[in-house]
C-alpha positions as a LaTeX table, in Angstrom:
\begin{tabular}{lrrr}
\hline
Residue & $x$ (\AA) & $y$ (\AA) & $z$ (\AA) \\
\hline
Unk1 & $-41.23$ & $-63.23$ & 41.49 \\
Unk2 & $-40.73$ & $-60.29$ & 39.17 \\
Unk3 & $-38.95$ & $-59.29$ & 35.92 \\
Unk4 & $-37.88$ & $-56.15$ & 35.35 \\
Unk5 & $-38.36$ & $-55.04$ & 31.40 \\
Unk6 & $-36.15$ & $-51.81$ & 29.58 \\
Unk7 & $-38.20$ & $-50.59$ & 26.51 \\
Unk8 & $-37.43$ & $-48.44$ & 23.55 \\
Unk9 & $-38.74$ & $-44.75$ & 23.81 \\
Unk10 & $-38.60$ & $-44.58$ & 20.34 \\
Unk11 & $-42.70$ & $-44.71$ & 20.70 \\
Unk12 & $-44.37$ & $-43.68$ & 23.52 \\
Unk13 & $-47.30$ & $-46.53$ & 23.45 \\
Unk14 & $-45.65$ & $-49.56$ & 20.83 \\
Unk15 & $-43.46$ & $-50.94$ & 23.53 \\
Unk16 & $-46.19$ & $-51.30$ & 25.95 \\
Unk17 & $-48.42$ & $-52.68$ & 23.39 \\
Unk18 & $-46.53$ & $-55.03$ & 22.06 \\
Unk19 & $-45.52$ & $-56.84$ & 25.99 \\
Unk20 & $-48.89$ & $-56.60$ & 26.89 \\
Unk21 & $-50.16$ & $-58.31$ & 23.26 \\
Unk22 & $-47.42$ & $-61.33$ & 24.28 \\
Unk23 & $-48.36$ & $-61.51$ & 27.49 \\
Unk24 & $-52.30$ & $-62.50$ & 26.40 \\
Unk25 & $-51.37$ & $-64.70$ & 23.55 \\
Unk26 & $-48.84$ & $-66.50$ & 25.52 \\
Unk27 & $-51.68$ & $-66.35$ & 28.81 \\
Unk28 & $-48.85$ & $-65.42$ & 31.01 \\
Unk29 & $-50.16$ & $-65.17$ & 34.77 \\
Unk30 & $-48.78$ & $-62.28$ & 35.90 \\
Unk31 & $-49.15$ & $-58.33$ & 36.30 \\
Unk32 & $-47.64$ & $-55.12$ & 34.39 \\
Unk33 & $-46.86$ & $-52.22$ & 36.16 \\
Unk34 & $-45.65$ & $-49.27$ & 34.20 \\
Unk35 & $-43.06$ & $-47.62$ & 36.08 \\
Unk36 & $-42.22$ & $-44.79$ & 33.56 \\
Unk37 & $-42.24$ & $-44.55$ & 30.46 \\
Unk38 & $-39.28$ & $-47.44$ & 29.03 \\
Unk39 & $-39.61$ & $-49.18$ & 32.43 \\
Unk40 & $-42.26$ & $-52.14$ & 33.01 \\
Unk41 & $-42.25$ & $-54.55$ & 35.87 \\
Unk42 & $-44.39$ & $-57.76$ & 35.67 \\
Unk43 & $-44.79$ & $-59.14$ & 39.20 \\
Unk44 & $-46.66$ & $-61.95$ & 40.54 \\
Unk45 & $-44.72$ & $-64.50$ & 38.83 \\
Unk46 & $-44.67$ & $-68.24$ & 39.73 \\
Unk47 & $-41.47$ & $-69.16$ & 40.69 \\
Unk48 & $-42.74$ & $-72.38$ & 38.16 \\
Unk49 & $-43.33$ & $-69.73$ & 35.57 \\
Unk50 & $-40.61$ & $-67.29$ & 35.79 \\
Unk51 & $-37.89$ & $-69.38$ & 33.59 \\
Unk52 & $-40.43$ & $-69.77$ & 30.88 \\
Unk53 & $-41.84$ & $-66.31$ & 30.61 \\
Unk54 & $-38.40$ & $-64.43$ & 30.81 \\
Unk55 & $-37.42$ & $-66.86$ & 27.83 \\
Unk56 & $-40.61$ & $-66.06$ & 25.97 \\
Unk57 & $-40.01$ & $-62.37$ & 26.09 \\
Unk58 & $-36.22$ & $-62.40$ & 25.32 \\
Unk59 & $-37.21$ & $-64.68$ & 21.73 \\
Unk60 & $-39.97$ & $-62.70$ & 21.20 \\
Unk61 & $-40.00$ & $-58.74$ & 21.91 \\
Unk62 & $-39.23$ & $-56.22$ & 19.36 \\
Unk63 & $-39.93$ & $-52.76$ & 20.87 \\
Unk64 & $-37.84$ & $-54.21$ & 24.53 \\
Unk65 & $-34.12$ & $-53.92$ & 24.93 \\
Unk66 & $-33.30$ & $-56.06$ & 27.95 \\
Unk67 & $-35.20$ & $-58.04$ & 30.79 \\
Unk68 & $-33.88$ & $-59.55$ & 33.47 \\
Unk69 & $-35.33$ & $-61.09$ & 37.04 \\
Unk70 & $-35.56$ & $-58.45$ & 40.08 \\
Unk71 & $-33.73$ & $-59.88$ & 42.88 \\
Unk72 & $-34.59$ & $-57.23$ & 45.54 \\
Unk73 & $-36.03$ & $-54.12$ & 45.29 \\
Unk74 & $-33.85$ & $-51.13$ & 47.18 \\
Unk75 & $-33.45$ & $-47.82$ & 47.39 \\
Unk76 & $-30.31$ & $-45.51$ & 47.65 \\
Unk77 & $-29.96$ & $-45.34$ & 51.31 \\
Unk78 & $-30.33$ & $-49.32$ & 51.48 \\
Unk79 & $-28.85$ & $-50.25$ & 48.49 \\
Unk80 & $-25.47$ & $-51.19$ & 50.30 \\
Unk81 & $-27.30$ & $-53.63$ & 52.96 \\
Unk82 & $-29.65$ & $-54.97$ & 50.68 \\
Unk83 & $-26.69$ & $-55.50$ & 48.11 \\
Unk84 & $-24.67$ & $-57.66$ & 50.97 \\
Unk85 & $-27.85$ & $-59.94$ & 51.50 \\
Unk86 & $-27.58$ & $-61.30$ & 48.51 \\
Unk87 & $-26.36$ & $-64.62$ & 48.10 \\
Unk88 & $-24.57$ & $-64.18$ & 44.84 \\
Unk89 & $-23.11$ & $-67.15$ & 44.47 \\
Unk90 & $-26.80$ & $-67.71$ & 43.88 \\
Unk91 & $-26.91$ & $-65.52$ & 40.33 \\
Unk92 & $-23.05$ & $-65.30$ & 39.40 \\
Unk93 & $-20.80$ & $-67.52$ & 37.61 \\
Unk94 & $-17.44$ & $-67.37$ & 37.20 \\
Unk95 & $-17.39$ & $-63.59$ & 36.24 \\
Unk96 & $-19.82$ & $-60.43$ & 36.55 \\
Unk97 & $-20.04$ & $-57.22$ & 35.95 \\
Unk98 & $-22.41$ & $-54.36$ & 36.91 \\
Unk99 & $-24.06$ & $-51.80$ & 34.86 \\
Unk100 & $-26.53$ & $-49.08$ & 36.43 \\
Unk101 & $-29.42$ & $-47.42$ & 34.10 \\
Unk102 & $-30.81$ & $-44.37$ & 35.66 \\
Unk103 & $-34.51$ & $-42.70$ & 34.67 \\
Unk104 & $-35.61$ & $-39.88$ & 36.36 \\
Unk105 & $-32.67$ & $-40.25$ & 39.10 \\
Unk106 & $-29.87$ & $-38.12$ & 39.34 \\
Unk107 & $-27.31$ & $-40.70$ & 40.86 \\
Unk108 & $-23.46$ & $-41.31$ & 40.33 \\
Unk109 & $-23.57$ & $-44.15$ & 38.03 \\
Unk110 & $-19.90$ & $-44.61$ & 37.72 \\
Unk111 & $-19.96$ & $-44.72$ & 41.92 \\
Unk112 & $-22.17$ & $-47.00$ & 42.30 \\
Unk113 & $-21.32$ & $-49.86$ & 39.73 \\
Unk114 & $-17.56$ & $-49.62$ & 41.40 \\
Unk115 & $-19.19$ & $-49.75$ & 44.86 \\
Unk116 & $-21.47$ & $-52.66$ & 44.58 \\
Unk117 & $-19.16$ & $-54.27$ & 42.49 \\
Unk118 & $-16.79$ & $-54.24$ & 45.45 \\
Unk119 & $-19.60$ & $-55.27$ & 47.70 \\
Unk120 & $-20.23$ & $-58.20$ & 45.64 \\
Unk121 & $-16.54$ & $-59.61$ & 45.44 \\
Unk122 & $-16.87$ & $-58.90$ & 49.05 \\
Unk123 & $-19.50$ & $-61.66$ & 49.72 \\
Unk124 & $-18.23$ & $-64.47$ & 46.93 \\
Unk125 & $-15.17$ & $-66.41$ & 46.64 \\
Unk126 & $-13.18$ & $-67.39$ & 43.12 \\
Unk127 & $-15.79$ & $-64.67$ & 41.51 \\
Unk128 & $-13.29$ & $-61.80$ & 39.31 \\
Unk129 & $-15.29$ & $-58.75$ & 37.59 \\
Unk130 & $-14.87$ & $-58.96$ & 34.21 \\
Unk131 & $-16.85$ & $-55.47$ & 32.36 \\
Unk132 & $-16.28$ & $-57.24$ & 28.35 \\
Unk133 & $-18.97$ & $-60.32$ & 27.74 \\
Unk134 & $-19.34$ & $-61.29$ & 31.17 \\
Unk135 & $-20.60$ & $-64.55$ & 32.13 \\
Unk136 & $-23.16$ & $-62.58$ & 34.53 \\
Unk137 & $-24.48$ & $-59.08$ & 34.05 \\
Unk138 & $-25.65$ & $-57.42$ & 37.43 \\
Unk139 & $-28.48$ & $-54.79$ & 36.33 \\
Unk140 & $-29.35$ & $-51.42$ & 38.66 \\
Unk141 & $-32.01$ & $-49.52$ & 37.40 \\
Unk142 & $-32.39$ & $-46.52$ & 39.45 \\
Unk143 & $-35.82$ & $-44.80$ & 39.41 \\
Unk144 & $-36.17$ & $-41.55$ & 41.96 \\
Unk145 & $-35.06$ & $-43.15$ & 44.81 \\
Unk146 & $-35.56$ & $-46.98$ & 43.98 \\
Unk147 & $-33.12$ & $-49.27$ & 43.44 \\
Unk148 & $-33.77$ & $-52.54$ & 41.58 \\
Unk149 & $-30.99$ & $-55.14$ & 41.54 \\
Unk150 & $-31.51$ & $-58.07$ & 38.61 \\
Unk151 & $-30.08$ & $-60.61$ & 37.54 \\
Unk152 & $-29.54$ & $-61.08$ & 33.42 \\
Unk153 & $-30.34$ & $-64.62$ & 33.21 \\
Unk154 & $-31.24$ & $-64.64$ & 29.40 \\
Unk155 & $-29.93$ & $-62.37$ & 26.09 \\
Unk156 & $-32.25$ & $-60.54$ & 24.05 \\
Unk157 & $-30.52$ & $-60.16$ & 20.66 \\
Unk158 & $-31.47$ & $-56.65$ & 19.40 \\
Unk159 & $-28.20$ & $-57.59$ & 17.17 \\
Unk160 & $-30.53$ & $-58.96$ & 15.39 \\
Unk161 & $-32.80$ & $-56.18$ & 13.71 \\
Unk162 & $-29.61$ & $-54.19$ & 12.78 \\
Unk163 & $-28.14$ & $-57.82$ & 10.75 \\
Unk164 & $-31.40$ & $-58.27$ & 9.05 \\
Unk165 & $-32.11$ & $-54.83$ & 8.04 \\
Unk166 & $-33.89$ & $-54.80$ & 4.55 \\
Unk167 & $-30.28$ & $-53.50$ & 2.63 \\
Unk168 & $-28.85$ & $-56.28$ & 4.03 \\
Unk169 & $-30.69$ & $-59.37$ & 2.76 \\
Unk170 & $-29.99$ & $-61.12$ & $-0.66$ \\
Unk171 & $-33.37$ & $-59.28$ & $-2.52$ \\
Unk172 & $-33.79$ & $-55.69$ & $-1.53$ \\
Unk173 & $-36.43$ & $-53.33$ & $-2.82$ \\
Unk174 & $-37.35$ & $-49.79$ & $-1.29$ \\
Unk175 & $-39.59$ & $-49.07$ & 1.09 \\
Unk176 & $-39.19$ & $-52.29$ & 3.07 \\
Unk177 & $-40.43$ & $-52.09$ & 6.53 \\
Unk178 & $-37.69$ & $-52.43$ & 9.61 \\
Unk179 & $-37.46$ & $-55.57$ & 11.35 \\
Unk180 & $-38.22$ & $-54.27$ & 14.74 \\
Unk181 & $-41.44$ & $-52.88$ & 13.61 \\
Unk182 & $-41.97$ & $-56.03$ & 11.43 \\
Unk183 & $-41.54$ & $-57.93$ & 14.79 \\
Unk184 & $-43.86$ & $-56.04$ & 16.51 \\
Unk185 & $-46.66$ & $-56.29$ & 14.42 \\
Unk186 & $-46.54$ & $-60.07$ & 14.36 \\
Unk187 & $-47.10$ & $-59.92$ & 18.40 \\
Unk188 & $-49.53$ & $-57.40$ & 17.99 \\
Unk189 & $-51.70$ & $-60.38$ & 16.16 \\
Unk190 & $-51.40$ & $-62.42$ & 18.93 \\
Unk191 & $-49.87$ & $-65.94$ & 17.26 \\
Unk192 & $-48.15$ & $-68.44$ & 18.73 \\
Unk193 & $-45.16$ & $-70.39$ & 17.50 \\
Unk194 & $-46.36$ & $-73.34$ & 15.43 \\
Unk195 & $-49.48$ & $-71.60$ & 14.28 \\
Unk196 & $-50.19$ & $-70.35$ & 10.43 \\
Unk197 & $-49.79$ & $-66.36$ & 9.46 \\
Unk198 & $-50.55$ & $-64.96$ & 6.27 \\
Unk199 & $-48.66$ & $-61.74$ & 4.40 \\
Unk200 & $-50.61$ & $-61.21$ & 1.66 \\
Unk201 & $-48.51$ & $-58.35$ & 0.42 \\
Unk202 & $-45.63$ & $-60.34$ & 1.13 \\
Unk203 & $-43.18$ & $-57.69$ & $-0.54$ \\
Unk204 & $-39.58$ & $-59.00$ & 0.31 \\
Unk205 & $-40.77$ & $-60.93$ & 2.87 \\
Unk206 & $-39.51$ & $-59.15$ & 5.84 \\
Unk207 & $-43.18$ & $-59.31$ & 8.09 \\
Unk208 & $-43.00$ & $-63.28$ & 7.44 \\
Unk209 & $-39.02$ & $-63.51$ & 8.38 \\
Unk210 & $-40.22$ & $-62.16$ & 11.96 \\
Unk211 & $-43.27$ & $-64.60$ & 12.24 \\
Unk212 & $-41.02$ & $-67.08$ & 11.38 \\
Unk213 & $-38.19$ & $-66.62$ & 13.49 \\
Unk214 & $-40.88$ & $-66.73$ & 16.55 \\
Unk215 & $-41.94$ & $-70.35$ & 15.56 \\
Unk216 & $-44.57$ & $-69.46$ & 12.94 \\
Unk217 & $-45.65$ & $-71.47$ & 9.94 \\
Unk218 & $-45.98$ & $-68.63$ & 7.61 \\
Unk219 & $-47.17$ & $-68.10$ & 3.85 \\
Unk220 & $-46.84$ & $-65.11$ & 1.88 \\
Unk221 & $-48.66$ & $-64.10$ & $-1.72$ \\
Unk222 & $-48.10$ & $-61.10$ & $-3.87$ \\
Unk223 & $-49.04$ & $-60.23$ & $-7.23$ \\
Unk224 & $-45.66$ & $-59.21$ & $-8.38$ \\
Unk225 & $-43.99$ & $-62.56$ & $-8.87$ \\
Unk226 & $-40.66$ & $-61.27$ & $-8.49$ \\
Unk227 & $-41.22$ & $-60.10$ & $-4.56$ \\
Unk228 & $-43.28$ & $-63.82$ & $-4.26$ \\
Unk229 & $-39.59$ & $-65.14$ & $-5.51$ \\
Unk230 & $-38.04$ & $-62.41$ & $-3.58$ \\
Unk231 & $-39.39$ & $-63.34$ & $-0.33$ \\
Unk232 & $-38.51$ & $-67.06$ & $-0.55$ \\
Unk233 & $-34.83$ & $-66.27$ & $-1.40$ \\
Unk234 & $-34.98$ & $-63.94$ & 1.67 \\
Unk235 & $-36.82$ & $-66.85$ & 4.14 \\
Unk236 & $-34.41$ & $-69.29$ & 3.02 \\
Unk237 & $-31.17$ & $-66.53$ & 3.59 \\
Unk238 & $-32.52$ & $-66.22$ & 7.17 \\
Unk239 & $-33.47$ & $-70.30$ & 7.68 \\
Unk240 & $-37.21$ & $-70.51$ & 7.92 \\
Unk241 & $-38.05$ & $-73.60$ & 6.85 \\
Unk242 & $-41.92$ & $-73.69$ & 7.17 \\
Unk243 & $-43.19$ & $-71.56$ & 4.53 \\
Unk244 & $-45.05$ & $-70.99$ & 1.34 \\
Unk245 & $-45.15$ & $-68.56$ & $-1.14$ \\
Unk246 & $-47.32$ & $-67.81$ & $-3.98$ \\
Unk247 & $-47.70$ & $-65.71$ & $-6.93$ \\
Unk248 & $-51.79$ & $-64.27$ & $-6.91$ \\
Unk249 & $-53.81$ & $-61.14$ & $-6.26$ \\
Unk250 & $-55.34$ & $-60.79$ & $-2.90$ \\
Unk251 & $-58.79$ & $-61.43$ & $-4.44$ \\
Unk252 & $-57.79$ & $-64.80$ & $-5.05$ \\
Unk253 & $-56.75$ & $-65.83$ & $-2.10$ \\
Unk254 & $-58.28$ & $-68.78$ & $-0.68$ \\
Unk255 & $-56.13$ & $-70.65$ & 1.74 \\
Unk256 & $-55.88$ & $-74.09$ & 2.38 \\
Unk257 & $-56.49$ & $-73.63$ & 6.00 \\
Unk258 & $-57.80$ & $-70.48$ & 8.06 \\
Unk259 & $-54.98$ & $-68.72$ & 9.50 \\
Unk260 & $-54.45$ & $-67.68$ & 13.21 \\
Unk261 & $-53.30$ & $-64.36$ & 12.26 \\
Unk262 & $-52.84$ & $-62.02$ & 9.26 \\
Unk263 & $-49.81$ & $-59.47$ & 9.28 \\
Unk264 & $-49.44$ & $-57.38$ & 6.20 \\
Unk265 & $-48.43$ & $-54.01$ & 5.02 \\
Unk266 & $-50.54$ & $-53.10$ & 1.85 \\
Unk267 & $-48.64$ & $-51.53$ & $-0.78$ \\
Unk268 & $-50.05$ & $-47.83$ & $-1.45$ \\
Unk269 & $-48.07$ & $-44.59$ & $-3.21$ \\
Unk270 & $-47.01$ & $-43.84$ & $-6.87$ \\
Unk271 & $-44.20$ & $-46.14$ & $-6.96$ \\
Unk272 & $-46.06$ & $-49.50$ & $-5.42$ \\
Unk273 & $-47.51$ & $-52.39$ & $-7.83$ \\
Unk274 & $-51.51$ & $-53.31$ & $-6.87$ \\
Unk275 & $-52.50$ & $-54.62$ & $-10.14$ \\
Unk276 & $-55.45$ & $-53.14$ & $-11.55$ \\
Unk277 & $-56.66$ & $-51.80$ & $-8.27$ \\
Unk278 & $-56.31$ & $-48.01$ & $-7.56$ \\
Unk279 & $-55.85$ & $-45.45$ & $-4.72$ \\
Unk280 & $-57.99$ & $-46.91$ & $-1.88$ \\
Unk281 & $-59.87$ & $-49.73$ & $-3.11$ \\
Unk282 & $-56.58$ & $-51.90$ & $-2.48$ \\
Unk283 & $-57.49$ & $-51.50$ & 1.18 \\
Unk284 & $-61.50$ & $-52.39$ & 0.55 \\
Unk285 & $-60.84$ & $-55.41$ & $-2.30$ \\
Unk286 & $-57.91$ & $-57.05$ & 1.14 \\
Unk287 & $-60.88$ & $-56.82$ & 3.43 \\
Unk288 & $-63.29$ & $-58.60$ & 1.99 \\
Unk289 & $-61.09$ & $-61.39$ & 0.42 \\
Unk290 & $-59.33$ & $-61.94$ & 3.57 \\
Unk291 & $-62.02$ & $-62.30$ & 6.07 \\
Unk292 & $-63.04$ & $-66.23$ & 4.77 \\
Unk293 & $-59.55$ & $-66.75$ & 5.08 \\
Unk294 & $-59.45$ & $-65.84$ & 8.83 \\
Unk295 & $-60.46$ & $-68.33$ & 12.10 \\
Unk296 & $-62.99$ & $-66.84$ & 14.05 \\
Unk297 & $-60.30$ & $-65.62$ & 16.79 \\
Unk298 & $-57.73$ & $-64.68$ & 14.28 \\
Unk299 & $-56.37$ & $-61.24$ & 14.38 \\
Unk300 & $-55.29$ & $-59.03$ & 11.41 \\
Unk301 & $-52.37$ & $-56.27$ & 12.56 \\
Unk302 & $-51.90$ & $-53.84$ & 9.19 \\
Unk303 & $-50.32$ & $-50.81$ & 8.40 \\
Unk304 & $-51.94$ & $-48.28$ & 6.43 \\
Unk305 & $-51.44$ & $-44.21$ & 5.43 \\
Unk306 & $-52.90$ & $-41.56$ & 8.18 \\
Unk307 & $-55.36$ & $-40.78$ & 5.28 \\
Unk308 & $-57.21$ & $-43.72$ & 4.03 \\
Unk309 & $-60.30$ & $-44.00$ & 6.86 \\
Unk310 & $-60.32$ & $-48.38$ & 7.68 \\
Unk311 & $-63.17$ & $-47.52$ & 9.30 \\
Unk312 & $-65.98$ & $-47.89$ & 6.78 \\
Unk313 & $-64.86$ & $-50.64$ & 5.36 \\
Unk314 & $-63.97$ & $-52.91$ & 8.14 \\
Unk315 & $-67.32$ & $-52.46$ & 9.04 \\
Unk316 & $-69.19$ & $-53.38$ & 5.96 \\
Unk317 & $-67.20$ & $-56.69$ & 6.01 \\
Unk318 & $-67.70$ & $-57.43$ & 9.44 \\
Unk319 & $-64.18$ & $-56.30$ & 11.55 \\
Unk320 & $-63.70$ & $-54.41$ & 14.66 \\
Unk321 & $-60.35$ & $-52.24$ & 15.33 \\
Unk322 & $-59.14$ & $-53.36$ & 18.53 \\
Unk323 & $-56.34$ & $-50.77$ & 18.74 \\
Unk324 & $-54.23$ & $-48.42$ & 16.87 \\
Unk325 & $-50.79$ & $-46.82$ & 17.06 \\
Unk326 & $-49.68$ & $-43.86$ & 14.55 \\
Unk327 & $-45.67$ & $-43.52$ & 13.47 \\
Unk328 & $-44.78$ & $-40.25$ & 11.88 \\
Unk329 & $-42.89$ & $-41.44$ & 9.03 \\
Unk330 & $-41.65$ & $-38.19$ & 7.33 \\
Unk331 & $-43.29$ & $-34.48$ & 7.60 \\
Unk332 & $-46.60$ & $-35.33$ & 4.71 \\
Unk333 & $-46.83$ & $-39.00$ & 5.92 \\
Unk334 & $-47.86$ & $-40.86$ & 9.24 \\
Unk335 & $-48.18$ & $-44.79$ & 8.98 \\
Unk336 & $-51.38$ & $-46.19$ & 11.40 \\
Unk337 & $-50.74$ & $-49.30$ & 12.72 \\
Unk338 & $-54.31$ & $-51.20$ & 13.38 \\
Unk339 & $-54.86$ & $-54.33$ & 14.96 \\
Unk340 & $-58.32$ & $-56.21$ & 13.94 \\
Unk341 & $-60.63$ & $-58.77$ & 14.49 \\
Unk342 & $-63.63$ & $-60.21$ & 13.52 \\
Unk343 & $-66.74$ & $-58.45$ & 14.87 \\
Unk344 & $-68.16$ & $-60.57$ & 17.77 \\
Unk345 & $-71.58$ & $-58.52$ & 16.80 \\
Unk346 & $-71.95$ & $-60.32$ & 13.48 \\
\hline
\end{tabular}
């Protein structure tokens, strides 16, 4: 069985990244097939599995705008056979409507939403099309000359990451990072839901509100004590429970259990608070103090400036980088985005 996923193109490797970073932490059986870029297919799929993956990716993904289950894949010249094949009654509830997305293809999309939309009513009984919040949405993508009819059997809620942008919450300070990209960090560290992540530069919290919407215990420290208040206010605002906060600098951090994954965006700039630390040794002092603070298979996702260099000093402590994904931010500033682990040559 297959599900059929439509990405952002708002980065031409994050998306990507970010499915194939869930699908090894939550050891889905199953392959990815880039289609183009903002179209993935994962086939291969148990039909035991299917359920529980396409619910896993709709709770999780940041960087994905829909999935949904392939029922058959067609092309243009087939597409009205294949479409009256179907046993709807199958995938449809009471209502239905059908919307077509086209990359690279060149087709009528108005045309062919009407026509298979009068194919399906053809084939069902006490079925009506409603195109406002219908009970079933009937999904054509339309690639070149394929076809592929899905089913939307489960809501991703991109609503979501525009209700919880930073402005919005009860404590605001600038420079907050967006939720999406919040969200996608936390999969690119590989946790699970019901496992421990760490922000040590918890800022307003909005890394940990992510984590913790996925199922995460999470606990954030900062040495400003108003964004460790900040971020508690802003956990409780969006109902995560399972947290702690505390008010410390990152070289006294010793946790009271090693934590699965570490997701942090170090403050850096004029107008950011480190203490007495300055320019780059913020990034060198986080390294070493977070390391003992890490399980062996823990992995640290971080955002950092295109000009400090991680690379020297993840390996004097004893880190590999695993990957790396660069956002241009504004015209004198690109953010990296590094995911880390321990070095397995130590």
């Amino acid at each position: 069985m297959e599900l059929l996923c439509i990405q952002s193109q708002e980065h031409p490797t994050l998306p990507q990244g970010e499915l194939k970073a869930v699908i090894e932490c939550e050891e889905m059986e199953c392959n990815l097939n880039v289609i183009t870029e903002g179209l993935v297919t994962l086939d291969t799929i148990s039909s035991q599995n299917i359920d529980e993956y396409y619910q896993i990716l709709t709770r999780r993904l940041g960087y994905t705008h829909e999935v949904h289950q392939i029922i058959k894949t067609s092309s243009i010249n087939d597409l009205e056979e294949d479409i009256l094949s179907i046993k709807w009654q199958d995938y449809i509830n009471e209502n239905f409507a059908v919307r077509l997305k086209r990359f690279n293809s060149d087709v009528d999309t108005v045309a062919i939403e009407r026509k298979v939309g009068s194919l399906i009513l053809e084939k069902t009984e006490n079925i009506k099309v409603k195109l406002n919040n219908p009970d079933s949405l009937v999904r054509l993508v339309a690639f070149k000359d394929i076809i592929y009819i899905a089913i939307e059997k489960y809501h991703l809620n991109k609503k979501h990451f525009e209700d919880i942008k930073p402005h919005k919450r009860p404590f605001f300070y600038p420079g907050s990072m967006s939720p999406k990209l919040a969200r996608c960090m936390v999969n690119l560290s590989r946790v699970k839901a019901g496992q421990l992540v760490l922000d040590p530069f918890c800022g307003t919290g909005g890394i940990l509100i992510e984590a913790g919407l996925i199922g995460c215990k999470v606990v954030g420290s900062d040495v400003n004590w108003k964004m460790k208040n900040g971020t508690a206010i802003n956990l409780d605002y969006c109902g995560i429970t399972d947290y702690r906060t505390f008010h410390l600098d990152v070289r006294e951090l010793k946790m009271y259990e090693k934590v699965a994954g570490v997701v942090t965006d170090p403050p850096y700039g004029i107008s950011t608070s480190t203490g007495d630390i300055e320019g780059n040794d913020i990034f060198k002092e986080f390294f070493h103090a977070i390391y003992d603070n890490m399980a062996d298979d823990a992995y640290l996702c971080m955002a950092s400036p295109h000009y400090v260099d991680l690379n020297p000093m993840m390996s004097e402590v004893g880190f590999e980088l695993v990957e790396q994904y660069s956002i241009k931010m504004h015209r004198s500033l690109t953010r990296i985005i590094s995911v880390i682990q321990k070095s397995q040559k130590k």
